[in-house]
ZAPA-973289 format. One line per 8 residues: number of its first residue (from 1); their letters; for each residue x, y, z of C-alpha. Coordinates in pm, 1 decimal, decimal comma, padded with zeros to 6 digits. Example, Ala and Ser with C-alpha at 12.3 -4.5 7.8 and 13.67 -1.06 7.14 Angstrom:
% ZAPA-973289
1) as) 01230,0 -00450,0 00780,0 | 01367,0 -00106,0 00714,0
END
This chain:
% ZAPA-973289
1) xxxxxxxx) 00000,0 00000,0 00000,0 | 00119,5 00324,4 -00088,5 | 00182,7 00592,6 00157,9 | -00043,8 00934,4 00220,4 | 00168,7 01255,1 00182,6 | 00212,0 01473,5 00445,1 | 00320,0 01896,0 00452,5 | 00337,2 02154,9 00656,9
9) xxxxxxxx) 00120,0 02467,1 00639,6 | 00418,8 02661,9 00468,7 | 00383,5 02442,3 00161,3 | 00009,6 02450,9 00067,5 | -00210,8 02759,7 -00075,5 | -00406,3 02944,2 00286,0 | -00696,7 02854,7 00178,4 | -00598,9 02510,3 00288,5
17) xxxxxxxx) -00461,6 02605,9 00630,5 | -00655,5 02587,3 00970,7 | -00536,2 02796,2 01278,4 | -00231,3 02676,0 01454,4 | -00195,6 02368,9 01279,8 | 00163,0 02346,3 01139,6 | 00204,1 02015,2 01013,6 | 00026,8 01741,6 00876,4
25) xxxxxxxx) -00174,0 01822,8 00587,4 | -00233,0 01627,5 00295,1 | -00175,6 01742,5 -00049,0 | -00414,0 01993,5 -00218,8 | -00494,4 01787,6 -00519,2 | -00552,6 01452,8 -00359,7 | -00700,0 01137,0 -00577,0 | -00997,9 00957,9 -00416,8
33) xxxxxxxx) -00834,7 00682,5 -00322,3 | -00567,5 00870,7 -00131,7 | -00808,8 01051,1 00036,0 | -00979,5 00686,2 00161,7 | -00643,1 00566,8 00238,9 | -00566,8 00894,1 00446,0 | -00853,5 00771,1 00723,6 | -00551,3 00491,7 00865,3
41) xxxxxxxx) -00269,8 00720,7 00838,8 | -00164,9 01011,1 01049,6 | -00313,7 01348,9 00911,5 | -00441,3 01622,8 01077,5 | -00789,2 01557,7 00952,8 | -00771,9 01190,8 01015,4 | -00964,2 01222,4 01375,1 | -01137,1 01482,5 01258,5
49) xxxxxxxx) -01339,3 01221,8 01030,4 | -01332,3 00936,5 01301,9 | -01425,7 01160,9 01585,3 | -01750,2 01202,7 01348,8 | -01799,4 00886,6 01135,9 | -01782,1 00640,5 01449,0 | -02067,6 00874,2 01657,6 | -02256,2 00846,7 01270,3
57) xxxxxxxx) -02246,6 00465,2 01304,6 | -02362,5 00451,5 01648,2 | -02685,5 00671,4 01571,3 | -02722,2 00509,1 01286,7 | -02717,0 00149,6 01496,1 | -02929,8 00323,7 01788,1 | -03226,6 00393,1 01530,6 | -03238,0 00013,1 01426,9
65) xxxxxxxx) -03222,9 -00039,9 01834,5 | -03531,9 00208,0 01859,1 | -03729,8 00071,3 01592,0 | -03704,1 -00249,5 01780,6 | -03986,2 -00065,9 02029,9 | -04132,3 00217,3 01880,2 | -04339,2 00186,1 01570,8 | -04163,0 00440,6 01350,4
73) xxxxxxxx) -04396,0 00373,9 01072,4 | -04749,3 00383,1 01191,4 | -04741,5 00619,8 01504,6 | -04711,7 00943,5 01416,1 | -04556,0 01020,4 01745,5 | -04249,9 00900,9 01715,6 | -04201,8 01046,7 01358,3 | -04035,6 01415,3 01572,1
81) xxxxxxxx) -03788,1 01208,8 01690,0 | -03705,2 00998,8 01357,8 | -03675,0 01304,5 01200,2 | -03420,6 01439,2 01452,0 | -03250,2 01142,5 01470,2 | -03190,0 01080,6 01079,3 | -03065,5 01462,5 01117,1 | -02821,5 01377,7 01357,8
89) xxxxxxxx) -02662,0 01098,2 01143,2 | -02727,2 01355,1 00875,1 | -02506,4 01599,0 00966,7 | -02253,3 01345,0 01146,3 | -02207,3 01169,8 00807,6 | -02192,8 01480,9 00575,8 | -01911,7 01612,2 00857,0 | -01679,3 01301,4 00807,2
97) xxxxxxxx) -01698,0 01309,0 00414,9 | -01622,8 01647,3 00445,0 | -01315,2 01605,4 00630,9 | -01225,4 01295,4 00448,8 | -01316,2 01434,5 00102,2 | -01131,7 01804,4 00113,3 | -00818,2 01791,7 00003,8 | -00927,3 01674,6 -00348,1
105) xxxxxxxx) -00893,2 01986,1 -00466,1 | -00974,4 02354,1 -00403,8 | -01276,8 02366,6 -00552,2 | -01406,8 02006,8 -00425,5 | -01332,6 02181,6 -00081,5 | -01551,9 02454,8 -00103,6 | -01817,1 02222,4 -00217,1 | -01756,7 01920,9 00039,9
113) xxxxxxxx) -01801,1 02212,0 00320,8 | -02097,3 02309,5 00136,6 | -02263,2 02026,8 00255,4 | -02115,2 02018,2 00589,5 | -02292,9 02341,7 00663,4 | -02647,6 02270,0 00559,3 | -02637,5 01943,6 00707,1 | -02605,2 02138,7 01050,1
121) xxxxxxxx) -02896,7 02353,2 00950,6 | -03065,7 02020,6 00905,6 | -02986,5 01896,3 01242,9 | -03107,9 02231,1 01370,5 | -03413,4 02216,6 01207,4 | -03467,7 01879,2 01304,5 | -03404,3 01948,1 01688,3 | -03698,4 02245,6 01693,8
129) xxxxxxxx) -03907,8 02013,1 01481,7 | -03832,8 01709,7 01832,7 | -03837,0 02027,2 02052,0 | -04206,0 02167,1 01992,7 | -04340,0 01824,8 02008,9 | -04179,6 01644,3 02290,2 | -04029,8 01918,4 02484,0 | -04229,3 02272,4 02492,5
137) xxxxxxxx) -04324,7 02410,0 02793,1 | -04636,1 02390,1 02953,8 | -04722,7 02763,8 02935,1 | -04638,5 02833,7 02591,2 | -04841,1 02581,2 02406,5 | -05062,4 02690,8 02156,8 | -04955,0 03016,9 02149,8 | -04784,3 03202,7 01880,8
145) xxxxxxxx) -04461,8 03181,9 01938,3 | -04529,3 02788,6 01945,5 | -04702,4 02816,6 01587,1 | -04441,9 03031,2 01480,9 | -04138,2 02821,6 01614,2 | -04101,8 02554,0 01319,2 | -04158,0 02824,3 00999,1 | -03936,1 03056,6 01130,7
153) xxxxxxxx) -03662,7 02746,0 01249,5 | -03663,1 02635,5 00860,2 | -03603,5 02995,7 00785,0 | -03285,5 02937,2 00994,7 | -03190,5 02656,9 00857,7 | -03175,0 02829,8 00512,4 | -03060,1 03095,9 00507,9 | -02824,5 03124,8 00850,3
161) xxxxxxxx) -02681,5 02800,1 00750,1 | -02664,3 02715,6 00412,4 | -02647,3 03075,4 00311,7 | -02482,4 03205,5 00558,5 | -02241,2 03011,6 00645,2 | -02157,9 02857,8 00296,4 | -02170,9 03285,8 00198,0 | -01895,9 03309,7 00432,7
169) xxxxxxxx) -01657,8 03078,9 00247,6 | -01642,8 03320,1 -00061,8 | -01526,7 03632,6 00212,0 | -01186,1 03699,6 00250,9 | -01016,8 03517,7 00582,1 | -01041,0 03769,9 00848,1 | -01232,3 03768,0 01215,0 | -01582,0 03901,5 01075,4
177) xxxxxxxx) -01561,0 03527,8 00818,3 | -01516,7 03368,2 01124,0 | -01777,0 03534,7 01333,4 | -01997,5 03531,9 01078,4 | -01986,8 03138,1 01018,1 | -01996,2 03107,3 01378,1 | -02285,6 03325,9 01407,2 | -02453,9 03158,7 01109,1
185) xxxxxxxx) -02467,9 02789,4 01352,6 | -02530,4 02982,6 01687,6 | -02788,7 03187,4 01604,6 | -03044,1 02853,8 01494,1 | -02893,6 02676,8 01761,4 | -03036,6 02930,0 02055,5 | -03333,7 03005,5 01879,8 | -03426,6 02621,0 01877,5
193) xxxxxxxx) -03289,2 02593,4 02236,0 | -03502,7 02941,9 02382,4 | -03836,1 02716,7 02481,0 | -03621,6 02431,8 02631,1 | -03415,0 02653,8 02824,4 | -03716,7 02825,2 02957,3 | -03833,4 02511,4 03074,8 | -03569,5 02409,0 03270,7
201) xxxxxxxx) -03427,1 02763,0 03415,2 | -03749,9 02969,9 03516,4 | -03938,1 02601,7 03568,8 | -04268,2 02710,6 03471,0 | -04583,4 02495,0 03645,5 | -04323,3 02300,5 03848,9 | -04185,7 02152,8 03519,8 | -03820,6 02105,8 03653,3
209) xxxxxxxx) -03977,7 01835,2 03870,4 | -04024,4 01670,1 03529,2 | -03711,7 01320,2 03509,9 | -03594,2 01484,0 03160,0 | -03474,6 01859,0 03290,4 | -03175,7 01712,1 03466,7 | -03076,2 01529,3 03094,8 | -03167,6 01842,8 02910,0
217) xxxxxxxx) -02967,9 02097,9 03137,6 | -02640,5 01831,2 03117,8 | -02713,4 01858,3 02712,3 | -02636,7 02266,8 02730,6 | -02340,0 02218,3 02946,1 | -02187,9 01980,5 02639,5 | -02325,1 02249,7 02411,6 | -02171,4 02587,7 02569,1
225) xxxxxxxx) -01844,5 02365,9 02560,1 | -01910,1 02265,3 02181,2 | -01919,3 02634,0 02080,9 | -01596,3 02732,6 02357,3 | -01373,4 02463,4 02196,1 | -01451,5 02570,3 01869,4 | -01470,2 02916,7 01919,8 | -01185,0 02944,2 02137,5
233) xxxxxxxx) -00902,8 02724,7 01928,9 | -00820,9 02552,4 02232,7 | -00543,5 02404,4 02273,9 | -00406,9 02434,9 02016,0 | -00397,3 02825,9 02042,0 | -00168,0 02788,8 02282,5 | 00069,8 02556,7 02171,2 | 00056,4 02576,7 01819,4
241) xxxxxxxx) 00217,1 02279,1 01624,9 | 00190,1 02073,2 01919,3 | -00173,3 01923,6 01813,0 | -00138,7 01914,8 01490,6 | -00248,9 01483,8 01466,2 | -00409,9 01464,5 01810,9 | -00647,6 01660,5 02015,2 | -00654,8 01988,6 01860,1
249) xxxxxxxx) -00973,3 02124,9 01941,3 | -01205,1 02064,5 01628,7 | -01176,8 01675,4 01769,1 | -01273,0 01793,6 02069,6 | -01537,6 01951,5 01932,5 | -01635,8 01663,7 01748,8 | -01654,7 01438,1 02028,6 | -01873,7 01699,8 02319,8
257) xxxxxxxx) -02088,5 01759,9 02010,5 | -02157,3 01411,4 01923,0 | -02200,2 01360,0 02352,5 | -02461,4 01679,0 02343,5 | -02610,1 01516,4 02101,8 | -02638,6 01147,3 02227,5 | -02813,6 01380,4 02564,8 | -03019,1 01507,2 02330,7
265) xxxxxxxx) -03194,3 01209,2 02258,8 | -03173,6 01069,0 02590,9 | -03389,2 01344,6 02719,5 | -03657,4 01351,6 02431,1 | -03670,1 00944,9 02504,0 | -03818,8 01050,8 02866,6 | -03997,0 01294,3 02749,1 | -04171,0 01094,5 02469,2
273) xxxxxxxx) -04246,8 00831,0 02776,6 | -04335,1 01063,0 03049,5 | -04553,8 01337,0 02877,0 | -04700,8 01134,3 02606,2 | -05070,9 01115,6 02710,4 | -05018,5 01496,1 02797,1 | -04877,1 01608,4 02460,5 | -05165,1 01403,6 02281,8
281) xxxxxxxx) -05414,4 01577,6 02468,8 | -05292,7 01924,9 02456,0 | -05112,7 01991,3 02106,9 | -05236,0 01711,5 01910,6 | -05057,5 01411,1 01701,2 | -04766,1 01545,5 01539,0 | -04849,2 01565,0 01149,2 | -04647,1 01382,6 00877,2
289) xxxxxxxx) -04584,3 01750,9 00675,4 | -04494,4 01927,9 01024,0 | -04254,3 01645,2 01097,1 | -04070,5 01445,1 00813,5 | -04261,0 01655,5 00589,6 | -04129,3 02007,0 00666,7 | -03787,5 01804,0 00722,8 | -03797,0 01639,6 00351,5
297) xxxxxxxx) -03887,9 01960,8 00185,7 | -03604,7 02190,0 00338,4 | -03344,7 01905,3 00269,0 | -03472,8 01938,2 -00061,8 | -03411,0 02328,7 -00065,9 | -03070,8 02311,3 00091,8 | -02962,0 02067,6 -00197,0 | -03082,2 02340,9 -00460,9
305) xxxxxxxx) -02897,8 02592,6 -00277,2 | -02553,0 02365,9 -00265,5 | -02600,5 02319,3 -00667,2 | -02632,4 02726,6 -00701,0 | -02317,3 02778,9 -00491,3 | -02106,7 02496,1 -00646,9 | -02199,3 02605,2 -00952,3 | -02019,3 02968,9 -00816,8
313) xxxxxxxx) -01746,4 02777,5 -00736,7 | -01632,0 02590,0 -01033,6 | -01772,9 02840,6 -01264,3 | -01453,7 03089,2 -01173,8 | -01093,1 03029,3 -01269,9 | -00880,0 02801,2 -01053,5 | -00703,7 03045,6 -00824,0 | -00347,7 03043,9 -00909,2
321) xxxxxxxx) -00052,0 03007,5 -00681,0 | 00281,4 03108,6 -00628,2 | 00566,6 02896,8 -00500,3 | 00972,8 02908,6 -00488,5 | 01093,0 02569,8 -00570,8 | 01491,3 02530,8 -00623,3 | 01546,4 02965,1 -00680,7 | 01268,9 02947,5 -00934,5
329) xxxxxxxx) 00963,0 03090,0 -00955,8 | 00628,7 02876,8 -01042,8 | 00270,7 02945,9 -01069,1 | 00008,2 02651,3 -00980,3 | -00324,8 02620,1 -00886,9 | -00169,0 02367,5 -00653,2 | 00148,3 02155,7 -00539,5 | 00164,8 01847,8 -00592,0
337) xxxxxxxx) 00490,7 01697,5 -00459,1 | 00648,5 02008,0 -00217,2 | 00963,1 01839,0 -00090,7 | 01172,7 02121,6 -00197,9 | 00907,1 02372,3 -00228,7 | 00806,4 02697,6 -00001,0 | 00428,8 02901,0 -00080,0 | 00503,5 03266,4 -00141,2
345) xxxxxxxx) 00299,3 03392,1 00191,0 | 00110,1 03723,3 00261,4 | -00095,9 03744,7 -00021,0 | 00196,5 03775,3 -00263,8 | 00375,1 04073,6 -00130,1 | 00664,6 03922,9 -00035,8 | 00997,8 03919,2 -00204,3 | 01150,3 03567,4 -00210,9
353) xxxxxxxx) 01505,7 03543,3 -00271,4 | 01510,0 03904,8 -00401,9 | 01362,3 03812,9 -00728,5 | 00980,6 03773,5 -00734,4 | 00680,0 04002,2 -00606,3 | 00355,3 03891,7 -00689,5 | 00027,5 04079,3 -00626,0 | -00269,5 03934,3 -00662,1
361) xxxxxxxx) -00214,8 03613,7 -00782,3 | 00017,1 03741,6 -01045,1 | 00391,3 03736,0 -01089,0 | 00616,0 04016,5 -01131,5 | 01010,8 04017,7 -01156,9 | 01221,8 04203,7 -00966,9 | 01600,0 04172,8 -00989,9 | 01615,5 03948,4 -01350,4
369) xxxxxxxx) 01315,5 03799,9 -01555,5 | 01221,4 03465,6 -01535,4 | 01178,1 03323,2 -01887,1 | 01046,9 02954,0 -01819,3 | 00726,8 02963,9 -01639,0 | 00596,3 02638,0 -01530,0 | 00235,0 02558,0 -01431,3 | 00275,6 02209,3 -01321,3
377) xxxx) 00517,0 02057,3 -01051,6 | 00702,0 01749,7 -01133,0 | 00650,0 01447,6 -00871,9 | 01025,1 01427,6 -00704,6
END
């Protein structure tokens, strides 16, 4: 078996670079079946798609174990939390393909995030949709915020973040991309979680009595350290280079999302037991087109929406890069074998070796002309 190639941040285009991770990336134009052969060797996305794909099989494995007691396809009950729970394997699967799948090239990498980011809006949706029928409190039943909560949650989920965040990837790397894409998640994510946290801080009609608050509350403890890891770089920030294979923080962030998540359902499961008759009786039996319904059509709409913005994506040039390899100067859309070779940094305005200054994206000589101009690295 042949071996996975491995660089260091200095030797690959920014747009391929993460935050204080130095070393470990694969190359930029990756076949397929380097990119499947990458999952067993050591990368820095390599627990990035385990820390996601094994939590996908276990949700996956924990619907078949659920189907074994509830009737998924006659009561209309349980159809809230099918639809949450094929989000969360949803967005758990799209998240390890993404990671896997990136490095193909540039382009594919825009495009594999694409999906990565509307499957969260998915799993967003798909938690308000569990949320207003399992989990509501008391007191703001059959009101309108209550009617209002699943329109304006798929309203979220389309444009915060497939929009949004997907939006964000054609903006220029700076803090306001990254607040932005961060906002894009956070903002459906508290919106969904308002009623529930209602429920169990202010305890409205003695509802904290309720078996399920203590599950819920431990669920937005995993989720405030979800959005700190990932927010925060950490720790990785502070040592950086040091986590470049193991334990930087989007692993960690993987792994409290996927336990926030498993809460998640553990809660909803006591709730679907212990307020059943009460639900019935008050809101009604949960609708197939305000459950998997409203689910199918959005998922529907968010794959639209990845076609308009891939189709943005391929239909510009490939951006072009600028490398020194050996004292000369080549432009590339990307390296393929960089044993030798060092990426012009800063967005081009540096001089390298006195003879090259290139502004934006395009070469110009300084202290002698280049004559040969190469567009394609040969494999060392």
């Amino acid at each position: 078996m042949s071996t996975v190639r491995v660089f260091r941040d200095d030797q690959l285009p920014k747009v391929f670079h993460e935050p204080f991770i130095k070393t470990g990336y694969r190359a930029c134009e990756t076949s397929l079946s380097e990119c499947l052969r990458s999952a067993l060797y050591r990368t820095n996305e390599t627990l990035n798609f385990w820390t996601h794909f094994v939590p996908f099989l276990y949700f996956l494995c924990r619907i078949f174990y659920l189907s074994s007691y509830l009737d998924f396809l006659n009561d209309p009950f349980t159809w809230p939390l099918l639809g949450q729970l094929v989000c969360s394997c949803l967005y758990l699967s799209a998240s390890s393909v993404a990671h896997l799948f990136c490095c193909l090239s540039e382009r594919a990498r825009h495009v594999c995030f694409f999906f990565d980011y509307s499957s969260l809006g998915m799993y967003s949706l798909g938690c308000c949709v569990a949320y207003r029928f399992y989990a509501f409190p008391h007191n703001l039943m059959n009101t309108n915020y209550f009617f209002l909560y699943i329109p304006i949650a798929a309203l979220n989920a389309v444009f915060m973040c497939t929009c949004g965040a997907s939006g964000s990837r054609f903006m220029k790397e700076s803090l306001f991309r990254h607040l932005c894409r961060l906002s894009s998640f956070m903002f459906p994510y508290i919106f969904c979680s308002l009623p529930l946290l209602y429920r169990v801080a202010a305890c409205p009609d003695d509802e904290c009595d309720a078996p399920s608050v203590v599950v819920h509350r431990w669920q937005f403890v995993a989720a405030f350290f979800t959005a700190f890891i990932y927010a925060s770089h950490f720790p990785e920030r502070f040592a950086p280079g040091k986590f470049d294979v193991f334990f930087h923080s989007h692993q960690l962030f993987h792994i409290v999302a996927s336990i926030a998540t498993n809460l998640q359902v553990d809660a909803l499961l006591i709730d679907i037991k212990e307020r059943r008759d009460f639900l019935i009786a008050t809101i009604g039996m949960p609708t197939f087109w305000y459950s998997i319904g409203i689910l199918s059509i959005i998922f529907g709409i968010k794959l639209f929406l990845i076609l308009v913005f891939s189709i943005k994506v391929y239909s510009k040039p490939e951006n072009k890069h600028v490398y020194m390899v050996n004292g000369e100067i080549i432009e590339n859309s990307c390296t393929t074998d960089l044993g030798t070779c060092a990426h012009v940094r800063n967005g081009g305005r540096n001089l390298t070796n006195g003879s090259c200054v290139v502004t934006n994206g395009k070469r110009k000589n300084n202290n002698h002309t280049h004559k040969s101009r190469k567009t394609k690295l040969k494999n060392h």
